[in-house]
N, C-alpha and C positions, 0 to 999 in steps of 0.2 A: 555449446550451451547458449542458443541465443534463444528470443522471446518477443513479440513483436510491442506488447507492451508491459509498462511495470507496473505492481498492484501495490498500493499504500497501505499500511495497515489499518483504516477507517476501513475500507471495502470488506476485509477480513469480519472486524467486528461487526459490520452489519450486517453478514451473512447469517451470523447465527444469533442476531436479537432478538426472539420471538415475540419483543411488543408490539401493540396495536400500531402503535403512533410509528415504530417503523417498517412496516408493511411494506410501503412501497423503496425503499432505499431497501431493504433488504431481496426485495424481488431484484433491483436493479442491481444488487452485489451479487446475487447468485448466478444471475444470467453472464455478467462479467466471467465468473470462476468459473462457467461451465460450457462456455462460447469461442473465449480469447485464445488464442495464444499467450500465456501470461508468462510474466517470472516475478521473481522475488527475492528478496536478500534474507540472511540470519538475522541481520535486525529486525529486520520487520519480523521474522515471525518471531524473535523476541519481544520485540513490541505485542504483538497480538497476546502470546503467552499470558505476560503479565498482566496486560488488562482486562482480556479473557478469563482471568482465574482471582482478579480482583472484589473482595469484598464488597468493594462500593459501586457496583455494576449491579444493575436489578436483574439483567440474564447472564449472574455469574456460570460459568460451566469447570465442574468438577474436573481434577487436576490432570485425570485418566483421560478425560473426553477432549481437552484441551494439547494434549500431547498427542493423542490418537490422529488429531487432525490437523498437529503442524508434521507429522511423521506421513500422513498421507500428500499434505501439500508440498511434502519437500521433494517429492516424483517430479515438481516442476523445474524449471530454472532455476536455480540458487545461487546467488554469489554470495560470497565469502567476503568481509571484510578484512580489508587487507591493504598496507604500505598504499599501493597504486590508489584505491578507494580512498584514504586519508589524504591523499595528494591532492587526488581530483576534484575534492569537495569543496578544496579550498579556497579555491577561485571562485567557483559562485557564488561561495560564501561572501568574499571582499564582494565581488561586483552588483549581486543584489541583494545583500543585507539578506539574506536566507539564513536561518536556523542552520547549526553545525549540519545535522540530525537529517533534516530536509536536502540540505546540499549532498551528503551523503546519500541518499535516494536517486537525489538527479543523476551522480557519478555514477552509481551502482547499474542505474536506467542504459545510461550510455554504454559503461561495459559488458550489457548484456544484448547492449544492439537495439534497445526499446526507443522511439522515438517518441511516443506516449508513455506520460505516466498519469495513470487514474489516483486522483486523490482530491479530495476538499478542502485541505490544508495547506495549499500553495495556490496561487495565483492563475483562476482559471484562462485556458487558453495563450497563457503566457508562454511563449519559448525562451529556454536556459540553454543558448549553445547549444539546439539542433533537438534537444527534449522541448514537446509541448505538455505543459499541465491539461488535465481535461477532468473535468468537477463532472460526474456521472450523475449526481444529482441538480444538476443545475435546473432542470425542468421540472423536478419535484417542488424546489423551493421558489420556483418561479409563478408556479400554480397558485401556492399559497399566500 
């Protein structure tokens, strides 16, 4: 079960915002999901889930269409949160003041073998113990 890189749940939700404004982040999440070799964790599609089907989302998606496609994503990479995962996190967590949450991502990253992990929530291009962060929008918001 390895994956060459790990998807954050931003990418997730950008795939399917169908606003104007995220046009091009949601071109760049799709191309991710449909290029990579990805993986993912139950958190994260946790993560997606809920804010996926959250009311205060303007491309809320119904509960059906929201399970349909964490049931279709889960054909990918999946880890499992677990003892080893709760372990792992917590080291980057001390060492660079990372989010429990985030740190858990990175561990998850490494357990799956992913050297990248695509996300905008962490520290672009920064490496945690052998993961680089990589902000896929970096040249969107550089534009602007």
């Amino acid at each position: 079960m390895n994956a060459e890189v790990f998807v954050d749940t931003n990418i997730f939700l950008y795939s399917i915002d169908d606003s104007a404004a995220a046009a091009e982040k949601r071109e760049v999440a799709r191309e991710i999901l449909q290029t990579e070799l990805w993986g993912w964790s139950v958190q994260v599609a946790a993560e997606f889930f809920v804010n996926a089907t959250s009311p205060k989302r303007s491309f809320r998606l119904a509960t059906d269409l929201a399970n349909s496609l964490v049931e279709t994503w889960l054909c990918f990479p999946t880890a499992d949160i677990n003892t080893s995962i709760v372990r792992n996190a917590l080291a980057p967590h001390r060492r660079y003041q990372t989010s429990y949450w985030d740190s858990a991502i990175l561990a998850t990253a490494k357990q799956l073998g992913c050297h990248t992990v695509y996300s905008e929530d962490l520290n672009d291009q920064q490496n945690y113990d052998g993961v680089t962060v990589v902000n896929p929008f970096r040249r969107i918001i550089a534009t602007k």
